[in-house]
C-alpha positions as CSV (number, residue, x, y, z in Angstrom):
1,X,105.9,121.8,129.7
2,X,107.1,124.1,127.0
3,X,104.1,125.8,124.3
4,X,106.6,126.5,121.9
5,X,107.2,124.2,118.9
6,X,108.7,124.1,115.8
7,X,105.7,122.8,114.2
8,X,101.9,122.3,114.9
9,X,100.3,120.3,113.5
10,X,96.2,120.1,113.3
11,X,94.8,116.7,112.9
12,X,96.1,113.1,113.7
13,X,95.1,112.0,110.5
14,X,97.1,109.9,108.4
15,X,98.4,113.1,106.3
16,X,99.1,114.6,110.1
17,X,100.8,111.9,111.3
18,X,102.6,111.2,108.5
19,X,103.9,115.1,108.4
20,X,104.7,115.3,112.4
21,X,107.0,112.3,112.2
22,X,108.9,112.9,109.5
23,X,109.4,116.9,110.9
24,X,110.7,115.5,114.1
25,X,113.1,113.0,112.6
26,X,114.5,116.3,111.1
27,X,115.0,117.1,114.7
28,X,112.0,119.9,115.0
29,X,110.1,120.0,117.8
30,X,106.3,119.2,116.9
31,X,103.2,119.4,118.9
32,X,99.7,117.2,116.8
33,X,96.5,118.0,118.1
34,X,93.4,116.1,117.6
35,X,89.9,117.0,118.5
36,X,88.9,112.9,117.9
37,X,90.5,109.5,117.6
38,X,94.0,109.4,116.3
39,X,94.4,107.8,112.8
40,X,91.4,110.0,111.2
41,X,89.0,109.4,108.6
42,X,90.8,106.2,107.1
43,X,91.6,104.3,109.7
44,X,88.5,105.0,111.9
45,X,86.0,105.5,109.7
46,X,87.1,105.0,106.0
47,X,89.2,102.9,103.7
48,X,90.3,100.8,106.6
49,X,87.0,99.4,108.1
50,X,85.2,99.8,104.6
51,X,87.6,97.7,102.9
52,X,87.2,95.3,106.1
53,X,83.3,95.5,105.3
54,X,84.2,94.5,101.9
55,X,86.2,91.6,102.5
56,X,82.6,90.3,104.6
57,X,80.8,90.5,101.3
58,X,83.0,88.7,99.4
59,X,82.6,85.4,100.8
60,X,78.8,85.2,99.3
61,X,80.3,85.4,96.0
62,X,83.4,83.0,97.3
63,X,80.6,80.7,98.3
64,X,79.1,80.3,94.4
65,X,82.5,80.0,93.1
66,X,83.3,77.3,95.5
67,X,80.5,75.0,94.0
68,X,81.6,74.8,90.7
69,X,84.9,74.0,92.2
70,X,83.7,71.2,93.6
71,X,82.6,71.9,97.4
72,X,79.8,70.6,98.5
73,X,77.9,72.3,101.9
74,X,79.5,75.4,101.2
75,X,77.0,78.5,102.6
76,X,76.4,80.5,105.8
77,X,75.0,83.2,107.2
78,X,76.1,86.6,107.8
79,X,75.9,88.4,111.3
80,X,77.1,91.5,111.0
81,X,76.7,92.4,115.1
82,X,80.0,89.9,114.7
83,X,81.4,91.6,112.1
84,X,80.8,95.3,114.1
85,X,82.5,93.5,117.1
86,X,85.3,92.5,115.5
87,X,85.5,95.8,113.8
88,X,85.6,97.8,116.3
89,X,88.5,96.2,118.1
90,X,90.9,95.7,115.1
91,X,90.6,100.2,114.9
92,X,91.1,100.2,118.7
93,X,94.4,98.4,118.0
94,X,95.1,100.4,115.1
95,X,94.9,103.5,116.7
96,X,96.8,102.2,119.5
97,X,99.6,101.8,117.1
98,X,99.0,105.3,115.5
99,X,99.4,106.9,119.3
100,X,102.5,104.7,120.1
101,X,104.3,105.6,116.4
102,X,103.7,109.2,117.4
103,X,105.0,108.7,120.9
104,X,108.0,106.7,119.5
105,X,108.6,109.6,117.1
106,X,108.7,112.2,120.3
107,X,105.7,114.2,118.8
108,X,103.6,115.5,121.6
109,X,99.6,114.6,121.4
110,X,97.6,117.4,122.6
111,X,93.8,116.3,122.5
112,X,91.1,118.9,121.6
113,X,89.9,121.4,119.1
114,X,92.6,124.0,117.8
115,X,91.5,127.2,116.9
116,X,94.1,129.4,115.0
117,X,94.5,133.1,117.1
118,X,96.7,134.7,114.7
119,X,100.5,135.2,114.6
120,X,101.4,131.3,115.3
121,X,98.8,130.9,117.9
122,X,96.7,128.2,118.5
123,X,94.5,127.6,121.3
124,X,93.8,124.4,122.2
125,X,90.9,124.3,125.2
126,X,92.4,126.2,127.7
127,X,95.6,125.8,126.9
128,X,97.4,128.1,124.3
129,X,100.4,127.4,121.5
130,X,102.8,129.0,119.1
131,X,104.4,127.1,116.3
132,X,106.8,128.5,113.9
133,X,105.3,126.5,111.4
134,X,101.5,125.6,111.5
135,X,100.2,122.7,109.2
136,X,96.5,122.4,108.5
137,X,95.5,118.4,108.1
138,X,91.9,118.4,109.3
139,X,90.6,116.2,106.6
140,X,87.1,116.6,105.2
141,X,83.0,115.1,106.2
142,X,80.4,114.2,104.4
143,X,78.5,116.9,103.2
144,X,74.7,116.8,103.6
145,X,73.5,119.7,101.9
146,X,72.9,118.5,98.3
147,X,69.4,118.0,98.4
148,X,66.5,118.9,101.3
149,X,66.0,116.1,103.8
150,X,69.7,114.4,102.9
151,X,70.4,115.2,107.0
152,X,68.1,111.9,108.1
153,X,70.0,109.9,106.1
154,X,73.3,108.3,107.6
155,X,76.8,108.7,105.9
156,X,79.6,106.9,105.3
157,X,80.7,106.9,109.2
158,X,77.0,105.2,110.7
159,X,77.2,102.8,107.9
160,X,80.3,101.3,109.4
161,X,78.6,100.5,112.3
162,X,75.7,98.6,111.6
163,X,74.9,95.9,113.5
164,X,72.1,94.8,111.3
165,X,72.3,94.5,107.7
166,X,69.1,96.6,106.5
167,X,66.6,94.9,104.4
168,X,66.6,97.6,101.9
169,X,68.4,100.6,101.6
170,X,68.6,103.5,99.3
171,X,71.9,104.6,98.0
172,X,72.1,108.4,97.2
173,X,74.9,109.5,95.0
174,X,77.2,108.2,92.1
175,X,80.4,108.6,93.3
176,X,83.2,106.2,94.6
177,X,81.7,105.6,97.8
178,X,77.9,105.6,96.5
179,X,79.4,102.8,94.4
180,X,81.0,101.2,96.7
181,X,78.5,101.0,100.0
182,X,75.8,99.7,97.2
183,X,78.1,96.6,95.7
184,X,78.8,95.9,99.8
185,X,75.6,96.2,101.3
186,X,74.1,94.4,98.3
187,X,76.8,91.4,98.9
188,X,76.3,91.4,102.1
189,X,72.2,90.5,102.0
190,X,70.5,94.4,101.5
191,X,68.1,95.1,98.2
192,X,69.9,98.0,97.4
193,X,68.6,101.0,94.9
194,X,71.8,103.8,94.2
195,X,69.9,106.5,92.9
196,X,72.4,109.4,91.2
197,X,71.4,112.1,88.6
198,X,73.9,111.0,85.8
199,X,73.3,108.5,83.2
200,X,76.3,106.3,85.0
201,X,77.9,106.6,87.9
202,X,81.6,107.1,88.7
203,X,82.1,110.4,87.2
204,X,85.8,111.8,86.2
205,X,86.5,108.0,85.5
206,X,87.3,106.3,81.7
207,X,83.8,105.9,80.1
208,X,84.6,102.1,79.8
209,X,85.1,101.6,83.6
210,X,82.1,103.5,84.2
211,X,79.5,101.2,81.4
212,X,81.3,98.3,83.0
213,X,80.4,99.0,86.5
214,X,77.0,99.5,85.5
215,X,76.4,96.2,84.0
216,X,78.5,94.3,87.0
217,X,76.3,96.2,89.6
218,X,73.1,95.0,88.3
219,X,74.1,91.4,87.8
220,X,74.7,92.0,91.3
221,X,71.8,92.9,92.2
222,X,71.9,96.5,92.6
223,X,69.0,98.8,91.0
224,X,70.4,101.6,88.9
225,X,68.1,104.8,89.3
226,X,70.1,107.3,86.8
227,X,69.7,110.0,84.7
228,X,66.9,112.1,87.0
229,X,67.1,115.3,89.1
230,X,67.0,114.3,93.3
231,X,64.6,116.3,95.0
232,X,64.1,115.3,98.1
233,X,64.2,112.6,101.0
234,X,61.8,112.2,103.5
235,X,61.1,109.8,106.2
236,X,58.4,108.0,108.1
237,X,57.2,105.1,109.5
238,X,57.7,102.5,106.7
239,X,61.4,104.2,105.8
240,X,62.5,106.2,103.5
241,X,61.3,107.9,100.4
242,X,63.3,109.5,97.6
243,X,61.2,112.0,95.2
244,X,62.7,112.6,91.7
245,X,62.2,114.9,89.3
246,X,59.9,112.9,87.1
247,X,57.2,112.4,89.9
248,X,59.0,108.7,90.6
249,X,59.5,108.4,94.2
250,X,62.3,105.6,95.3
251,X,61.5,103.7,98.8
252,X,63.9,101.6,101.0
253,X,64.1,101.0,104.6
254,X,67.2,102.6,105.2
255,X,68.8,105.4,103.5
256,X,73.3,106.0,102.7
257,X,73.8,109.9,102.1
258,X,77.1,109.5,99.5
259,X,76.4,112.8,97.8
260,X,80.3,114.1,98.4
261,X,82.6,115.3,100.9
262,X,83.3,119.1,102.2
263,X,87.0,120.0,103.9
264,X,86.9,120.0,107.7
265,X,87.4,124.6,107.8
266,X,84.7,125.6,110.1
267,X,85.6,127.0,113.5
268,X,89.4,126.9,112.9
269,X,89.9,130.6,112.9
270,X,91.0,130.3,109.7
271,X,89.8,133.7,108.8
272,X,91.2,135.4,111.6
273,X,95.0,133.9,110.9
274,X,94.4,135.0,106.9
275,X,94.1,131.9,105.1
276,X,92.0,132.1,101.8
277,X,89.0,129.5,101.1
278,X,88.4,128.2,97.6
279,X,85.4,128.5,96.3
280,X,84.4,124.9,97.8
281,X,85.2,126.0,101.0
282,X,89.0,123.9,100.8
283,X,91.9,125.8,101.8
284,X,93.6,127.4,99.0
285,X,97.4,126.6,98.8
286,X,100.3,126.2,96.0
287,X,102.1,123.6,94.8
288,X,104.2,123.6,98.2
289,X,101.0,123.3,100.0
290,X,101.5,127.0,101.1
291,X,98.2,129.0,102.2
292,X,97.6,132.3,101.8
293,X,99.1,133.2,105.2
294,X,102.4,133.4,106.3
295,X,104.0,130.2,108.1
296,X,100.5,128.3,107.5
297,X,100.4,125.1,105.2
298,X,97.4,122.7,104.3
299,X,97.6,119.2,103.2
300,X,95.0,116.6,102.5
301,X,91.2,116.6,102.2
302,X,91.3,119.7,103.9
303,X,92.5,121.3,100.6
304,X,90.6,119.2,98.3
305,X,93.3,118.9,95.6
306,X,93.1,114.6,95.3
307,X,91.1,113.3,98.6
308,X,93.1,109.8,98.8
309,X,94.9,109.1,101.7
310,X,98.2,108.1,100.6
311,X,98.2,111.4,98.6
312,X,98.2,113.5,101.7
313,X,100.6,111.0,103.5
314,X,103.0,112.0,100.7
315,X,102.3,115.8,101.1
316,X,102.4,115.8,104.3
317,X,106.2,114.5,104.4
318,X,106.7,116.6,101.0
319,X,106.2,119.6,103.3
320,X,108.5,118.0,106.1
321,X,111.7,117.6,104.3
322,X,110.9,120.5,102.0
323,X,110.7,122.9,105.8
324,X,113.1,121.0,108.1
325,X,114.7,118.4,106.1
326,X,116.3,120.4,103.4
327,X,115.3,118.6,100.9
328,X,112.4,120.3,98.6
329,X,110.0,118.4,97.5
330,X,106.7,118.4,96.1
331,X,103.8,116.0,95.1
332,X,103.2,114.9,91.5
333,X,99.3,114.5,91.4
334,X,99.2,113.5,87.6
335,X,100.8,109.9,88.2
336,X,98.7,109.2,91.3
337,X,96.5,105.8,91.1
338,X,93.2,105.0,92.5
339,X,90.6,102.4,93.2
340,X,87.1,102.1,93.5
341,X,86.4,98.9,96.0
342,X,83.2,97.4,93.9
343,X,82.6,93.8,93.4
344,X,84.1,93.4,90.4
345,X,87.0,96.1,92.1
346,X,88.2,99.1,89.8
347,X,91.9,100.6,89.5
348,X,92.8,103.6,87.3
349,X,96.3,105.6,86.8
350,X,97.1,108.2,84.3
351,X,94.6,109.6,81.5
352,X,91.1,108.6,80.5
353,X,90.5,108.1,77.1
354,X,88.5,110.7,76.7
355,X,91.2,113.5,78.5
356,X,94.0,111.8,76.7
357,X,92.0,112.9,72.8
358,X,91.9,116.4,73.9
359,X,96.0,116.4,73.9
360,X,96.3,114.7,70.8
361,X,96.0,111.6,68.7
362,X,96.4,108.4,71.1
363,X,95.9,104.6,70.5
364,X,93.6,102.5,72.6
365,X,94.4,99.2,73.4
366,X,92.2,96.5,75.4
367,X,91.4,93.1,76.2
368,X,87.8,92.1,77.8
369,X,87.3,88.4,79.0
370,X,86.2,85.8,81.6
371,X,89.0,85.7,83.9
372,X,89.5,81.5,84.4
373,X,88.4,81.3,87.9
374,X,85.2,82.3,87.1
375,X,84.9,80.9,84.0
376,X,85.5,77.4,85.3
377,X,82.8,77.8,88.0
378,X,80.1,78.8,85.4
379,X,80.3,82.7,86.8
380,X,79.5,85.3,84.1
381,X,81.8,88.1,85.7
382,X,84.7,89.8,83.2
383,X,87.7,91.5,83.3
384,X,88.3,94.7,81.1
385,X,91.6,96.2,80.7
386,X,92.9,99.3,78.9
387,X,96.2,101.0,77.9
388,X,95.6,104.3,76.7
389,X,98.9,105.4,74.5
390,X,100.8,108.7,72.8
391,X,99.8,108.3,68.7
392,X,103.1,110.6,68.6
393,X,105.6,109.2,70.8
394,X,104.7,105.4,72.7
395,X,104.6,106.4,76.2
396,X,101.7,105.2,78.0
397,X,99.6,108.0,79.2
398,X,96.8,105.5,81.5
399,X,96.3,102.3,82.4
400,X,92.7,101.4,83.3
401,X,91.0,97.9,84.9
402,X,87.7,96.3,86.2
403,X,88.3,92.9,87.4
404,X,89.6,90.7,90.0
405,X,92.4,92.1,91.6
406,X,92.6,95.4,89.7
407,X,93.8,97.8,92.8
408,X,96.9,95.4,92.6
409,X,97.9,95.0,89.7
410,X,97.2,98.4,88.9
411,X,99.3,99.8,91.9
412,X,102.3,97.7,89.8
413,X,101.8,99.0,86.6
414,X,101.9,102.8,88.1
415,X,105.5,102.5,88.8
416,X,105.9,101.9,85.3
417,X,103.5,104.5,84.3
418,X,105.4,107.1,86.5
419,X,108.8,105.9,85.2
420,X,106.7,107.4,81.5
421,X,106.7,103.6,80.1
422,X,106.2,103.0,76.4
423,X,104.0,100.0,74.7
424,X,107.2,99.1,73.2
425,X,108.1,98.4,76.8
426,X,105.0,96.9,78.1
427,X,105.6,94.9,74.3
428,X,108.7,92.5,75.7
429,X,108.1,92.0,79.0
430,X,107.9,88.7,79.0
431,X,104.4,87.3,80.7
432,X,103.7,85.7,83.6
433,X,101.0,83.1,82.8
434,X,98.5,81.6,83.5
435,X,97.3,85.2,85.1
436,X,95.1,87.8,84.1
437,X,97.8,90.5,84.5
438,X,99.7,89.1,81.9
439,X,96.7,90.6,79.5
440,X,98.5,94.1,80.1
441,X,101.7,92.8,78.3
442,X,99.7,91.1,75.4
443,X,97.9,93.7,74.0
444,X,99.4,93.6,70.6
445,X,96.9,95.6,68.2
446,X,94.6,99.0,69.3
447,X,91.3,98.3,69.4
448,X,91.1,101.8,68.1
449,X,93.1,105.2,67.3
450,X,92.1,108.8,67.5
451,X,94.0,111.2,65.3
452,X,91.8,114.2,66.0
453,X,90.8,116.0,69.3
454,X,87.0,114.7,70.0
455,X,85.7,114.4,73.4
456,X,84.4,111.1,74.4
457,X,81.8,112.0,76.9
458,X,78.7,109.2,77.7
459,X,75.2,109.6,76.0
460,X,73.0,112.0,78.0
461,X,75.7,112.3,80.6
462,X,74.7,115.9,82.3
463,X,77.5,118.1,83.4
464,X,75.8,119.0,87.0
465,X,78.2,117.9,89.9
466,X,76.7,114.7,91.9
């Protein structure tokens, strides 16, 4: 067995995998090592089985609807040891796939932790490698070091496998996946508090979204503890306790740390081989996903530029037909689309309103209503959609939705978006009707214009990071 490769690549993670399939159908010769389970953070212990959680909690609110529909006998019970089970062998299958695409693809799997030596180098275990290229795809964890106590809390990856849904739990953090956990865990049976220090959460999204979200949240159930300092957590026998900075102390049975994520750089020897940290710890690259060493590129979390996984899927085969495909390439990040999985779900692409002012004048358009599923069944849930527009020139600068179905429709209209549609287009497409995307093509008036540069920020909102 040879140690040389064209390419090494460290981390099976979807941006890894991605990158060490696409080099070898250029015909390089790649070695992938992983220190875990192959299919990383989204597969194993991310959007995969989260969105799988989700789909559990929707059926309470299926349930309701179903009655106004006219079902009669319509409930159940939850048992979320089921739910684990079933969990846990849909990602054993998955990653069976991942292992057999990469074996298909004649990458080599080494398993265990790399450590970069310098020069090409890496050792992995006992065994040591050179690569003419080395690519950096170790992904990111959740960090735990926002406030004291935060360490007895579990993360993101222990809340995927409960067996028991808690009978309250304390949500810490006002991020997507703070926001998310909450609207599951409260669907799914758990009095849930999400406690951040901003007067909303879901910072960095359009204002709108964010007052939205609010409101859904609590209709759902969910206490909102905003706009205070966290201090501490601390545990004992009853559960746990969150003190604020206005003497209020927060109590729950079980606590979700969703504070943020840090890149996965400790121990790599990333020091030794040269490669510069930013000053959050991410590996510093260009636009080509270069690091500050020679022959060394980063792609993902790792580098913290936009932590979604299809973003470091497309890096990581930007960098492979850039280096052995002759074809360069690189990554637009300003068209990329995202979506919050809440119950009411959220999907953004392109410019808030308020980022879009500070370029120039722009028109808002947007439509707000009871989608007719849930207005025949007596629900009081809305939809909320928003084009953001050039005052100068037409072209659509963001499209913005909370609702049913938003991730997809969304994921449509950024085609157009990235194609730098106009409202004149969105104007004669013709709709499809009855459905709620067709509100994106009927928008016919702005609901407002701004002609001069004026943030739009939220009353009280505090600029400290979450």
């Amino acid at each position: 067995m040879s140690d040389e490769f064209d390419l090494v690549v460290i981390g099976a993670g979807s941006g890894g995998v991605a990158a060490a399939r696409r080099a070898a159908a250029h015909g390089a010769r790649v070695l992938i090592v992983e220190a875990d389970r192959v299919g990383g953070t989204c597969v194993i212990r991310g959007c995969v089985p989260k969105k799988l959680m989700m789909y559990a909690a929707s059926f309470a609110q299926a349930f309701d609807e179903a009655r106004g529909y006219g079902w009669t006998d319509v409930a159940g019970r939850f048992e979320m040891h089921r739910w684990a089970d079933a969990k846990a062998a849909e990602i054993r299958r998955l990653e069976g796939i991942y292992r057999q695409l990469l074996a298909d693809s004649g990458v080599e799997l080494a398993s265990g932790r790399a450590r970069l030596l310098g020069d090409g180098a890496v050792a992995v275990g006992s065994r040591t490698v050179r690569g003419q290229r080395l690519l950096v795809a170790t992904g990111g964890a959740p960090a735990n070091d926002a406030l004291p106590g935060l360490p007895l809390a579990m993360t993101s990856n222990e809340v995927l496998d409960l067996r028991e849904v808690p009978a309250s739990l304390l949500v810490i953090g006002g991020g997507y996946i703070a926001v998310e956990f909450a609207s599951i865990l409260a669907g799914l049976g758990a009095q849930v508090t999400l406690a951040f220090r901003d007067t909303l959460p879901l910072r960095g999204f359009d204002l709108d979204l964010r007052q939205r979200l609010a409101t859904a949240l609590q209709g759902r159930g969910v206490a909102l503890a905003g706009g205070v300092a966290l201090q501490r957590l601390a545990r004992d026998a009853a559960g746990f306790a969150l003190q604020r900075g206005d003497g209020s102390v927060l109590r729950a049975a079980a606590a979700l740390n969703a504070t943020g994520r840090q890149p996965n750089t400790a121990d790599l020897g990333l020091d030794r081989a040269g490669v510069r940290l930013d000053g959050r710890g991410a590996i510093a690259v260009d636009a080509d996903s270069r690091t500050s060493a020679p022959g060394i590129w980063a792609i993902g979390d790792v580098t913290h530029r936009m932590n979604l996984t299809p973003v470091a899927i497309a890096e990581g085969r930007a960098f492979a037909d850039t280096e052995f495909g002759h074809r360069p390439s690189r990554v637009d990040h300003r068209t990329v689309a995202s979506a919050v999985f809440t119950d009411p779900p959220i999907a953004s692409v392109g410019l808030s309103e308020a980022d879009a002012v500070l370029r120039g004048p722009v028109d808002i358009f947007e439509s707000d209503f009871r989608p007719m599923k849930t207005a025949f069944a007596g629900g009081a849930s809305r939809s909320y959609m928003k084009l953001v527009v050039d005052g100068l020139d037409d072209r659509v600068l963001g499209v913005h939705m909370i609702g049913a179905d938003a991730p997809e429709i969304v994921q449509s209209l950024a085609v157009a978006l990235t194609c730098g549609a106009t409202k004149r287009d969105f104007d004669r497409t013709v709709a499809v009707h009855p459905t709620a995307a067709e509100e994106f093509v009927l928008m016919r008036q702005p609901a407002r214009r701004h002609l001069a540069a004026a943030p739009v920020t939220a009353p009280g909102a505090q600029p400290a990071p979450q």
